[in-house]
ROTI-653278 format. One record per residue (C-alpha): residue number from 1; x negated, z, y. Coordinates in nm, 3 decimals. Layout:
% ROTI-653278
{pos = NUM | east = X | up = Z | north = Y}
...
END
This chain:
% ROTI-653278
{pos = 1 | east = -6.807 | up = 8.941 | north = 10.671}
{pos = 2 | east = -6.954 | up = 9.127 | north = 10.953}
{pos = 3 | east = -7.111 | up = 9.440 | north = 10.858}
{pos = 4 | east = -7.151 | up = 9.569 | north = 11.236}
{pos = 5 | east = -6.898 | up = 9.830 | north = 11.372}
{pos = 6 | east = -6.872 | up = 9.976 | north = 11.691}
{pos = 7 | east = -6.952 | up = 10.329 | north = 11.829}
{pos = 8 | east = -6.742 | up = 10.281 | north = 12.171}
{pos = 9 | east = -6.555 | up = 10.528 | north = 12.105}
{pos = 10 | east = -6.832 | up = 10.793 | north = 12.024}
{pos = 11 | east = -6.984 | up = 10.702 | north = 12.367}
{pos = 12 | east = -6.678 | up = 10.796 | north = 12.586}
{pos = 13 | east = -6.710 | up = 11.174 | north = 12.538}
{pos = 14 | east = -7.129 | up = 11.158 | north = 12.554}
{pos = 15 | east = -7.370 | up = 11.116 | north = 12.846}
{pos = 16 | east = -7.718 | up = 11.016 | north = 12.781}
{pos = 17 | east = -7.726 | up = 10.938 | north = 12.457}
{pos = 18 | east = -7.805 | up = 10.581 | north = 12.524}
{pos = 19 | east = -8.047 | up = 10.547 | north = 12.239}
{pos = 20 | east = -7.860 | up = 10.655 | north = 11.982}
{pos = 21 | east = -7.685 | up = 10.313 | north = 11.899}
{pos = 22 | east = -8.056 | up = 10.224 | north = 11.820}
{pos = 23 | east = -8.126 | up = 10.488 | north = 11.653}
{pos = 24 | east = -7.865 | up = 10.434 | north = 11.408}
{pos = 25 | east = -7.914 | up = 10.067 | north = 11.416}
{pos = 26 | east = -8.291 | up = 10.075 | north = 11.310}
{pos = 27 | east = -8.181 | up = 10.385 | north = 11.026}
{pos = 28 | east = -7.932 | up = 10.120 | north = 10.874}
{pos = 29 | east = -8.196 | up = 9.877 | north = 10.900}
{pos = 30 | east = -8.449 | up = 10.005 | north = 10.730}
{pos = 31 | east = -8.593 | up = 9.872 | north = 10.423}
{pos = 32 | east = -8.485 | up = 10.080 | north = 10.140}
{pos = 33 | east = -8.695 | up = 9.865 | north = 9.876}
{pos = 34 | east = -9.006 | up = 10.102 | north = 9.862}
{pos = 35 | east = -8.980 | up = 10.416 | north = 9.720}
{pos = 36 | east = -9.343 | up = 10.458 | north = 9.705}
{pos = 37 | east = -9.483 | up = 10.726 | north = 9.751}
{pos = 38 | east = -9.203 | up = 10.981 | north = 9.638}
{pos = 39 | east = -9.163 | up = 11.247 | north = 9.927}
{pos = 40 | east = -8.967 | up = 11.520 | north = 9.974}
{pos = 41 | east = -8.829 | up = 11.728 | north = 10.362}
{pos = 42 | east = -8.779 | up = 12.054 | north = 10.368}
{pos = 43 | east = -8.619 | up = 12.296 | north = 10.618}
{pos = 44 | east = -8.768 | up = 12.625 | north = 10.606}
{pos = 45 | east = -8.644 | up = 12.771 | north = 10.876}
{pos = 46 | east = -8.470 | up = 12.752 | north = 11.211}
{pos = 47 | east = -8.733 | up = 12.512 | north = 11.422}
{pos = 48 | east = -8.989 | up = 12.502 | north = 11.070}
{pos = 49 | east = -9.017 | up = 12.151 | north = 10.801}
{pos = 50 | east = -9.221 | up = 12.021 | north = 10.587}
{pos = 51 | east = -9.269 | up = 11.673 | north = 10.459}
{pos = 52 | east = -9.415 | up = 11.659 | north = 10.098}
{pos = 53 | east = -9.588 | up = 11.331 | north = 9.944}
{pos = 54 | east = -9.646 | up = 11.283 | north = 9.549}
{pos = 55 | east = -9.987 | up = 11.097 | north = 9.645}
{pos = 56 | east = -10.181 | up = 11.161 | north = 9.317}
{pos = 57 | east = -10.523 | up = 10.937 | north = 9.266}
{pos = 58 | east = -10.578 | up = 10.981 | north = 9.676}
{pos = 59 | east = -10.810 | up = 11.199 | north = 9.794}
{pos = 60 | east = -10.864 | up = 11.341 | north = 10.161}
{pos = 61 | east = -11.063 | up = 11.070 | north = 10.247}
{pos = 62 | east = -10.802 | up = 10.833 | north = 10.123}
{pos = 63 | east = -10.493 | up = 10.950 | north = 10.367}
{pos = 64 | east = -10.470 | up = 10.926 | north = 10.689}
{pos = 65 | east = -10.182 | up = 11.117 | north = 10.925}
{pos = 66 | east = -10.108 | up = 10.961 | north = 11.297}
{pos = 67 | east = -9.829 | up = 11.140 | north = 11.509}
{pos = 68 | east = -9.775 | up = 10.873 | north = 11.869}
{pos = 69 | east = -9.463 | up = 10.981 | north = 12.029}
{pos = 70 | east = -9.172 | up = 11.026 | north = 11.774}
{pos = 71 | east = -9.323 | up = 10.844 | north = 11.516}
{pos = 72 | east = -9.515 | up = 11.019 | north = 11.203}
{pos = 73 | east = -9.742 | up = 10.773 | north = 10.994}
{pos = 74 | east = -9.884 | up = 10.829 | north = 10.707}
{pos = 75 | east = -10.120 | up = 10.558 | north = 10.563}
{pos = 76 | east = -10.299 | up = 10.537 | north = 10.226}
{pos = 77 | east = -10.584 | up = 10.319 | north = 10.121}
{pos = 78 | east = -10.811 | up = 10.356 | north = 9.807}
{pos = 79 | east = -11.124 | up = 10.107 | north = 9.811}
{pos = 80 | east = -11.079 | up = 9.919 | north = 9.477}
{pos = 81 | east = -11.461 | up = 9.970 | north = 9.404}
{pos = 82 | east = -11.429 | up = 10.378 | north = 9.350}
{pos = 83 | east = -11.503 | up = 10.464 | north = 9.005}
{pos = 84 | east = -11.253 | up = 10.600 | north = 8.703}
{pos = 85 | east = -11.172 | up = 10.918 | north = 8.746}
{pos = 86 | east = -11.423 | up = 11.133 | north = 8.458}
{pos = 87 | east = -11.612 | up = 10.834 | north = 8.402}
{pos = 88 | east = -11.965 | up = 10.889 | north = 8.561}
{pos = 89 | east = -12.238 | up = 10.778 | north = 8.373}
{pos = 90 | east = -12.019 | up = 10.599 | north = 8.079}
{pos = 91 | east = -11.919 | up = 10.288 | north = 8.043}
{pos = 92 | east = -11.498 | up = 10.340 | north = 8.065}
{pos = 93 | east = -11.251 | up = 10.066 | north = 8.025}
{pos = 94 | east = -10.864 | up = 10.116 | north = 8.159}
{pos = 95 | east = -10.644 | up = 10.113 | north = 7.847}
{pos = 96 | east = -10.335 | up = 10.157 | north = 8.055}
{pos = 97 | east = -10.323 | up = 10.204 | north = 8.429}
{pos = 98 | east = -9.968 | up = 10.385 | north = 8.470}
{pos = 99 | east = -10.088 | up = 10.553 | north = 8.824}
{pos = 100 | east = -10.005 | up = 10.398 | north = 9.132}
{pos = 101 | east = -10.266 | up = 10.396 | north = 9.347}
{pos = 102 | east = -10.123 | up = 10.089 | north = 9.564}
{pos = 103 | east = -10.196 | up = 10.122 | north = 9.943}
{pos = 104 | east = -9.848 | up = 10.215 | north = 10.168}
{pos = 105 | east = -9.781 | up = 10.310 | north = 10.467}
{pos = 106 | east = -9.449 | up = 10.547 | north = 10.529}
{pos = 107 | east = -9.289 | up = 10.591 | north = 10.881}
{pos = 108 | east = -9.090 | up = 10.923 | north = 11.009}
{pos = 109 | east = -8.909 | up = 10.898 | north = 11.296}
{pos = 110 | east = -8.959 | up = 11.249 | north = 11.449}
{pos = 111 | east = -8.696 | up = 11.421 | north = 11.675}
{pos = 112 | east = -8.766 | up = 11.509 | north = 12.004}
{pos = 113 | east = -9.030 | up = 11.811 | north = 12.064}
{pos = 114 | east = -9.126 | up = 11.793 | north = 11.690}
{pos = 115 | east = -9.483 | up = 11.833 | north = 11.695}
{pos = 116 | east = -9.725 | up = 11.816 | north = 11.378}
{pos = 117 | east = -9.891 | up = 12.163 | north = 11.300}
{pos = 118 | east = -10.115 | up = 12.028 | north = 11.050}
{pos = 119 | east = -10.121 | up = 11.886 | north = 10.687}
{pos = 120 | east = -10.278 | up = 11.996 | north = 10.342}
{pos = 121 | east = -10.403 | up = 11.796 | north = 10.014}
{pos = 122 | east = -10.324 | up = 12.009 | north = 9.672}
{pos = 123 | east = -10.267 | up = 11.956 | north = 9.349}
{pos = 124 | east = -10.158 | up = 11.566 | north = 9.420}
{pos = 125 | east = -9.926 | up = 11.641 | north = 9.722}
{pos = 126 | east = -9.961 | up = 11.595 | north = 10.076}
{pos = 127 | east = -9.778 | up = 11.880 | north = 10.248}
{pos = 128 | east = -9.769 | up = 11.768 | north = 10.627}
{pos = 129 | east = -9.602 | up = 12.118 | north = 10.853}
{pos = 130 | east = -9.377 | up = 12.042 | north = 11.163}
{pos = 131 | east = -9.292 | up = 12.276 | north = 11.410}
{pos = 132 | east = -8.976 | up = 12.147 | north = 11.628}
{pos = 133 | east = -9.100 | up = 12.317 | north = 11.990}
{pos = 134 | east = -8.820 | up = 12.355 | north = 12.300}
{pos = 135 | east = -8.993 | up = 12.348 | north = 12.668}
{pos = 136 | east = -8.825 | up = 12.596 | north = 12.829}
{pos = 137 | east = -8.672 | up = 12.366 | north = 13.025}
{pos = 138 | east = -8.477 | up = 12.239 | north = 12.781}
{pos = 139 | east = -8.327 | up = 12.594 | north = 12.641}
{pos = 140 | east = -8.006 | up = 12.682 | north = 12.704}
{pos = 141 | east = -7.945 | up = 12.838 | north = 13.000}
{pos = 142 | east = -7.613 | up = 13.028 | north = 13.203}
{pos = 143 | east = -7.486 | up = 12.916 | north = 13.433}
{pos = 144 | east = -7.326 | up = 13.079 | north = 13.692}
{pos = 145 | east = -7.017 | up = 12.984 | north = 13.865}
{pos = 146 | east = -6.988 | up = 13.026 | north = 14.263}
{pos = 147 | east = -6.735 | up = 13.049 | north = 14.513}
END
């Protein structure tokens, strides 16, 4: 059974929207199997989001945030020789380990003229602020009809 359908007739009432078949391809592609890190998006306002990480155990020095194009990574990695939490100076023994602290990378696919204001680490969550940014160019605009 084929699980492809067709968006033909979508594209007879469109022009330029040539990557939007992969668009949608890739988004029903995409591996659904990690859930780690929990994150949420938020909308807070006309052109204003936010993208919030649960990233507890990381610290600053642990993330790292890369915006190329219209693609948003954001990559952690803890070095496996950083010492318990508390535990300077003492000799401390893991009883039970129940917080991830697993590398991952996570990929958003920005739309166009969303830019990346800047990000903040507090309380265990990685707030990351986008701004979605319209050259005036692409505003709408009147226009006027002639003889």
């Amino acid at each position: 059974m084929s699980t492809q359908f067709s968006l033909a007739p979508l594209f007879r009432h469109t022009v330029g929207f040539d990557r939007f078949n992969e668009l949608l391809d890739t988004a029903l592609r995409a591996d659904q199997s990690s859930s780690y890190p929990p994150y949420d998006i938020l909308r807070e306002g006309e052109d204003s989001y936010r993208v919030v990480m649960a990233v507890a155990g990381f610290t600053q020095d642990d993330l790292q945030i890369t915006a190329k194009e219209n693609l948003l990574t954001v990559t952690g990695r803890q070095n496996e020789e950083k010492p318990v939490p508390g535990g300077e100076g003492a000799s401390v023994t893991w009883l039970h380990r129940g917080i991830a602290r697993r590398s991952f990378e996570r990929n958003f696919r920005l739309a166009d003229h969303v830019q990346v204001e800047g990000a903040s680490l507090r309380d265990g969550l990685l707030e990351i602020h986008l701004r979605r940014v319209l050259p005036e160019a692409s505003r709408p605009r009147e226009i006027q009809i002639t003889h």
